[in-house]
C-alpha positions in Angstrom: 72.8 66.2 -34.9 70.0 66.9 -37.1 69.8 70.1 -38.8 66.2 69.8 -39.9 64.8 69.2 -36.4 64.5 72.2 -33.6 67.1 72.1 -30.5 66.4 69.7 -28.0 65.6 71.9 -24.8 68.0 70.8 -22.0 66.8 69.7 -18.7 69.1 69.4 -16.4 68.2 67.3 -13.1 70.2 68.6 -11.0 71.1 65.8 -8.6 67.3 64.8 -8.4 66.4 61.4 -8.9 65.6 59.9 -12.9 61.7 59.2 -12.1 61.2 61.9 -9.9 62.0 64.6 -12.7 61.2 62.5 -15.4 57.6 62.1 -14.2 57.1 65.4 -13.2 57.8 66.3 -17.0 55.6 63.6 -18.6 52.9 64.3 -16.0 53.1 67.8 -17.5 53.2 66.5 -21.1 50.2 64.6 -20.8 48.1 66.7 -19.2 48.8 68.4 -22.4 47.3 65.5 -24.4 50.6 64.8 -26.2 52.2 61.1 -26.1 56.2 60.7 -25.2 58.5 58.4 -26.4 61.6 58.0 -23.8 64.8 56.6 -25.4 67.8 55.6 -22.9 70.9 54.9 -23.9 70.9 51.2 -22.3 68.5 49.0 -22.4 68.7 47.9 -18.8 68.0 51.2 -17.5 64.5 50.6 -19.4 63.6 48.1 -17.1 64.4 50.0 -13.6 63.3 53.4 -15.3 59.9 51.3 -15.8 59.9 50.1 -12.0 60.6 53.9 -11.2 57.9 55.8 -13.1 55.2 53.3 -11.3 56.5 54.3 -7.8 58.2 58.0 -8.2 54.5 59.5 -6.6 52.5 58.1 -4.1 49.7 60.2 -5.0 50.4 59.9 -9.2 49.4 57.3 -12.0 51.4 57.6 -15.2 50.0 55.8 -17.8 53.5 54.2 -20.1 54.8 50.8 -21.4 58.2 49.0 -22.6 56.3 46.0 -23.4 53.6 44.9 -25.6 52.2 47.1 -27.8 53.4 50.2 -27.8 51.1 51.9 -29.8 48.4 51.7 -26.8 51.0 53.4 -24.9 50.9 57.3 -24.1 54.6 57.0 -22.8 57.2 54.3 -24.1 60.1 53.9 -22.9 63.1 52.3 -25.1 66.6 52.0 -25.8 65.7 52.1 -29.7 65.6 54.9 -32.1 62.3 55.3 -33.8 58.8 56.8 -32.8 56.8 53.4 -31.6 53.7 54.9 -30.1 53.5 57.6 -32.4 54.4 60.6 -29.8 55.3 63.7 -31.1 57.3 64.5 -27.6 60.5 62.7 -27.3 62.7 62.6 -24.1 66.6 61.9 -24.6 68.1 60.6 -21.3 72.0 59.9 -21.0 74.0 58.9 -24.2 71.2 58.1 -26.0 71.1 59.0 -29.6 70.0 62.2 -30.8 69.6 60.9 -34.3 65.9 60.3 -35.5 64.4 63.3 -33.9 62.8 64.8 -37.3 59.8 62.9 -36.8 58.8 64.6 -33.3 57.1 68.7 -32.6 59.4 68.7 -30.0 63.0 67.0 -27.6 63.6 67.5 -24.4 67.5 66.1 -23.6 67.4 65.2 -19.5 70.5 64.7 -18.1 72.4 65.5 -14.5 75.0 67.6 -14.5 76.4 66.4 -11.1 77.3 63.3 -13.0 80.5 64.0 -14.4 79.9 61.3 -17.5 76.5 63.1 -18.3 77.8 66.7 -18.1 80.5 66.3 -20.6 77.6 64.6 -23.0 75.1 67.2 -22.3 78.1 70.1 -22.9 79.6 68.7 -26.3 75.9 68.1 -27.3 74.7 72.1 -26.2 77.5 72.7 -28.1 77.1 71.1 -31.2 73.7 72.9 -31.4 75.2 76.5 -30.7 78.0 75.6 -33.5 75.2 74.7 -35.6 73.4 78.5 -35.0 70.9 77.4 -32.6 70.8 78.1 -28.9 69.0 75.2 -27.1 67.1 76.3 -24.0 68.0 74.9 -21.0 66.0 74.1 -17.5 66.6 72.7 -14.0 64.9 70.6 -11.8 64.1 72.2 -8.2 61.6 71.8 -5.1 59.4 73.9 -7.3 59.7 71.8 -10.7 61.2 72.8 -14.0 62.2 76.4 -14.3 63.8 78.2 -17.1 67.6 79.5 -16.1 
């Protein structure tokens, strides 16, 4: 964990499908004008997470990229560390790593806590942070979007 960066803010899922809340989220983000950089902790689930975000909505376009260049990209999607399309947003999913995150305004960590794997991650990383001094917000996802709890 990185002492000079803020808390990542927890989203929890909640049982809801990857793309579904994930795109909800960046939908949210861009509309803000900011850029996104989505690290997973394998690089195969770039590839479906891709698929996914193109076919989450019906009635949604959300502009991102794991291939070519990424600085053209307002969301990239990676298993790397590092800020490739220069976003100051970025999105933890899984066991990613949480190193790097200095050069970002702000980390959101997604995870599911009806996955028992994820849950234990997500509760030794929230408390990491809270041993640290910090108390990392946390959200779920529900019919209404993300809500503070």
């Amino acid at each position: 964990m990185s002492a000079k960066a803020d808390p990542p803010v927890f989203h929890d899922l909640d049982g809801a499908p990857l793309d579904l809340g994930l795109g909800r989220l960046l939908e949210a983000a861009l509309a803000e004008g900011r850029r996104a950089c989505v690290r997973l902790g394998q690089e195969e689930r770039v590839a479906a997470l891709d698929q996914g975000l193109w076919t989450y909505r019906n009635d949604s376009f959300l502009p991102h990229g794991c291939e070519g260049d990424p600085s053209e990209q307002p969301v990239w999607l990676t298993a790397e560390a590092g800020n490739p399309n220069g976003a100051d947003l970025l999105v933890i999913v899984d066991d990613a790593s949480m190193d790097d995150r200095d050069g970002f305004a702000d980390t959101v960590y997604l995870f599911d806590r009806r996955d028992p794997a994820m849950r234990d991650i997500a509760r030794d990383r929230f408390a990491a942070f809270r041993d640290e001094g910090s108390r990392p917000a946390y959200l779920r996802f529900g019919p209404d979007g993300w809500t503070q709890t």
